[in-house]
C-alpha positions as CSV (number, residue, x, y, z in Angstrom):
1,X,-28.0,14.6,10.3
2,X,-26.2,13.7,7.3
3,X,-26.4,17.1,5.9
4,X,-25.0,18.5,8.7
5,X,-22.1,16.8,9.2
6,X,-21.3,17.7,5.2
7,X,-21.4,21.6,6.3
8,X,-17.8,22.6,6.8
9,X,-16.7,26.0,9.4
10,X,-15.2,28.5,8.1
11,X,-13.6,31.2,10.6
12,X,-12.7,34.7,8.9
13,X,-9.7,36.6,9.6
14,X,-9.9,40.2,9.2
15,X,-8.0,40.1,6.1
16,X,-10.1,38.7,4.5
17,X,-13.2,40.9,5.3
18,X,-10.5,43.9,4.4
19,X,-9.8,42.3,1.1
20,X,-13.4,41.6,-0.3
21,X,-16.3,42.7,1.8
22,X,-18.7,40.2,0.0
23,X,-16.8,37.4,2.0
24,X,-18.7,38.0,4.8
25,X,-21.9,35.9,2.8
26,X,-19.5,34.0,0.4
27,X,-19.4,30.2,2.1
28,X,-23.5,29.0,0.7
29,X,-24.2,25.8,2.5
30,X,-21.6,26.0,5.3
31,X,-21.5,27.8,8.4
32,X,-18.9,31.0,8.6
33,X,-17.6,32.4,11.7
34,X,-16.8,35.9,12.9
35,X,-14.3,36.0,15.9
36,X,-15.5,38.9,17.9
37,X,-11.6,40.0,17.9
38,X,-12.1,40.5,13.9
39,X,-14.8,43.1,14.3
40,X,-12.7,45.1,17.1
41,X,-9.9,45.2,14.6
42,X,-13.0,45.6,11.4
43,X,-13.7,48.9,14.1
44,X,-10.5,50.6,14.1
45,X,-10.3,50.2,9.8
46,X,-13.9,51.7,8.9
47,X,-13.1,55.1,8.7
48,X,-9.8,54.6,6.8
49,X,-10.1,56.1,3.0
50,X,-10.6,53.6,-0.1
51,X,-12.0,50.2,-0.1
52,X,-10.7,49.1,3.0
53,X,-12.7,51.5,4.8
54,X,-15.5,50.9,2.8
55,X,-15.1,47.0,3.7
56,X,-14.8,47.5,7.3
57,X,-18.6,49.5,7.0
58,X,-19.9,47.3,5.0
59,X,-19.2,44.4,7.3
60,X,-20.8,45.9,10.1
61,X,-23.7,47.6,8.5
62,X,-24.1,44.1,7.1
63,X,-24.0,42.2,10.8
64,X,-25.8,45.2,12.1
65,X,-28.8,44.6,9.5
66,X,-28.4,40.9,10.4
67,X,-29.3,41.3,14.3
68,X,-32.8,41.8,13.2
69,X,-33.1,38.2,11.8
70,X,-31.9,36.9,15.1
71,X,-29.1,36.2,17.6
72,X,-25.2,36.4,16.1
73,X,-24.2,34.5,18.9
74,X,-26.8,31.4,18.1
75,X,-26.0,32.0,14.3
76,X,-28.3,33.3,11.6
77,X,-29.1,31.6,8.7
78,X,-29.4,34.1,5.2
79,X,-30.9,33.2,2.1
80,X,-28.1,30.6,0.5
81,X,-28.1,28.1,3.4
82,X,-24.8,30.0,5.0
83,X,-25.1,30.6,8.7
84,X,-23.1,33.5,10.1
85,X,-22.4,33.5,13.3
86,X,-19.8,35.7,15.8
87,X,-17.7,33.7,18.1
88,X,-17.5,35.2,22.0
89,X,-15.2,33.2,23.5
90,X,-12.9,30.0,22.5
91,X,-10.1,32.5,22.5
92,X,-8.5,32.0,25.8
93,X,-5.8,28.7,25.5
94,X,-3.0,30.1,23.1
95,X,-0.6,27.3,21.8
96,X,2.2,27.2,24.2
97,X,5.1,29.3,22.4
98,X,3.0,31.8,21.2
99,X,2.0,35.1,22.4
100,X,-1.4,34.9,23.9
101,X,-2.2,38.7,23.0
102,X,-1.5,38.6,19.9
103,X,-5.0,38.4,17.4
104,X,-3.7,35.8,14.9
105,X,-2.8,33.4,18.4
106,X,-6.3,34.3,19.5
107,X,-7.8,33.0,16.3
108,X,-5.7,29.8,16.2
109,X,-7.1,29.3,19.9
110,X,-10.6,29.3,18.6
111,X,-9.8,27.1,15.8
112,X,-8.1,24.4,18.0
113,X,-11.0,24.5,20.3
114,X,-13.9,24.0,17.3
115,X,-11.8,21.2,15.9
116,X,-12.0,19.3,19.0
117,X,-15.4,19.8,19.8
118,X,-17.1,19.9,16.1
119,X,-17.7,16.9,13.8
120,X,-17.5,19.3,10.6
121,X,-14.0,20.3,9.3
122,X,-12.9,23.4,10.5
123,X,-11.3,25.7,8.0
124,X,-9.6,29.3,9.0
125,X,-9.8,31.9,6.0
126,X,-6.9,34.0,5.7
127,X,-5.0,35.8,3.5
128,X,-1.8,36.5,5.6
129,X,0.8,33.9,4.1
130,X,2.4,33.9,7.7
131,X,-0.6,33.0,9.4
132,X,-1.5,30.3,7.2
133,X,2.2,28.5,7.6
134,X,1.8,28.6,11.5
135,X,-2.0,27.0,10.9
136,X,-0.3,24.4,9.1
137,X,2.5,24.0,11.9
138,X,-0.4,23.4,14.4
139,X,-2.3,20.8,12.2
140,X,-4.8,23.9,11.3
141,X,-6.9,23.9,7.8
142,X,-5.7,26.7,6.6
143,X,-6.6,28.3,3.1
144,X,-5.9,31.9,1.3
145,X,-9.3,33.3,0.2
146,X,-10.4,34.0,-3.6
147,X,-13.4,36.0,-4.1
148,X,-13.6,34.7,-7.5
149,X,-13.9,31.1,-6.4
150,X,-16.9,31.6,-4.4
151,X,-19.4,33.7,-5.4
152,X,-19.6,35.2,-8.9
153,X,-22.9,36.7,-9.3
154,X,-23.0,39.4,-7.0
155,X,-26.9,39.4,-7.2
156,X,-27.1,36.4,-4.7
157,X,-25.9,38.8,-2.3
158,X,-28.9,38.9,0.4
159,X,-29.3,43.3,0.5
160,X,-32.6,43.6,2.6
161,X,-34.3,44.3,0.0
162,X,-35.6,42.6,-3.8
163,X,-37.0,43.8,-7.1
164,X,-39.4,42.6,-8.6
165,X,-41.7,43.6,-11.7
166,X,-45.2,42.5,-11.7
167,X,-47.3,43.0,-14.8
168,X,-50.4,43.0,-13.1
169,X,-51.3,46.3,-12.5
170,X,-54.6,45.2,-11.0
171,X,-53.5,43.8,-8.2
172,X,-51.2,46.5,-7.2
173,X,-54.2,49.3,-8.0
174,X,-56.4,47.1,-5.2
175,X,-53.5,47.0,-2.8
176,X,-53.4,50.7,-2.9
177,X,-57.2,51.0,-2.7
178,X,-58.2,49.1,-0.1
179,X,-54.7,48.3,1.8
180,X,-56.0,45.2,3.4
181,X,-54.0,42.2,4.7
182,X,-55.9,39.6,2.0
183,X,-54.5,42.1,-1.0
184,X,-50.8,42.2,0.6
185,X,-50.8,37.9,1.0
186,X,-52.0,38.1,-2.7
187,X,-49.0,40.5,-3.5
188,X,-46.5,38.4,-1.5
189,X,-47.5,34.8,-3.3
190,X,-47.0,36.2,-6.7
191,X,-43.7,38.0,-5.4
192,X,-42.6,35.0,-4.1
193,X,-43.6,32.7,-7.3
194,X,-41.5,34.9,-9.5
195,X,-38.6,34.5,-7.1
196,X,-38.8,31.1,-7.1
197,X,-38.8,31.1,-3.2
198,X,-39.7,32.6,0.3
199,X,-39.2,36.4,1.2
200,X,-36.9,36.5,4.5
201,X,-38.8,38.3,7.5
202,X,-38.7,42.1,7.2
203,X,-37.6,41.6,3.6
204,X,-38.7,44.6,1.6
């Protein structure tokens, strides 16, 4: 219990995803949220030229690869203890003197609403200055995002797949001879030594 109320929420504006596409797995530890408003504005940026284009894909070839680990709604844990999840709903109960339709407004709805609910602190990831100020003005946690303060090593990255060498030719020769299940667990424990941990499901 006590390490889960030291997890903190971390909602992503599209901004951010636009800026640095590695955000999207950049919170280890905590849990990160997708508004499903970001990814219908993420949609309308993937097939704009450069790297915010390229950000937009990425994002949802990312979430896309990610629906075969399990539910987005539920959450899905990856490999550095971060659970992404998209939120649905939360979206409907603007601030009074706002406008409701406007996706910023939305995003502060959601916030409000996980705030009240949660026992972790609820932080909204932004990099629009304006945004941020009226977060503030609503008692919002509100920070600017700095892909160099989160993640350095872009190997952590979870990509679907890993490399690995293996000196032992022998083993790999018998996997290829005889293609039995007791030859691939053999592979799979020494992959797994070297790594210093589990291979996710469907990891290649």
């Amino acid at each position: 219990m006590e390490e889960n109320q030291k997890r903190k929420i971390f909602i992503i504006d599209t901004s951010v995803l636009l800026y640095d596409k590695c955000a999207i797995h950049s919170f280890p530890g905590n849990d990160a949220i997708v508004p499903l408003i970001v990814l219908e504005e993420l949609d309308r940026f993937k097939d704009k030229k450069g790297v915010v284009g390229e950000n937009a894909r990425y994002v949802n070839r990312y979430l896309d690869n990610l629906r075969k680990r399990g539910n987005l709604h539920n959450g899905i844990q990856i490999e550095n203890k971060q659970k992404i999840k998209v939120a649905i709903n939360g979206f409907e109960k603007v601030p009074i003197g706002l406008d409701p339709n406007s996706v910023d407004n939305q995003i502060i709805s959601l916030a409000i609403k996980l705030d009240q609910s949660l026992d972790s602190k609820v932080i909204l990831i932004t990099k629009d200055i304006n945004f941020r100020v009226k977060c503030d003005s609503l008692g919002i946690t509100a920070e600017d995002y700095h892909k160099d303060r989160i993640i350095k090593n872009e190997s952590e990255f979870y990509k679907g797949y890993v490399n690995v060498e293996i000196e032992d030719n022998d083993i790999i020769n018998k996997l290829y001879e005889d293609g039995n299940s007791d030859s691939s667990i053999g592979v799979v424990e020494i992959v797994e030594k070297k790594l210093g941990r589990n291979l996710n499901q469907n990891e290649f």
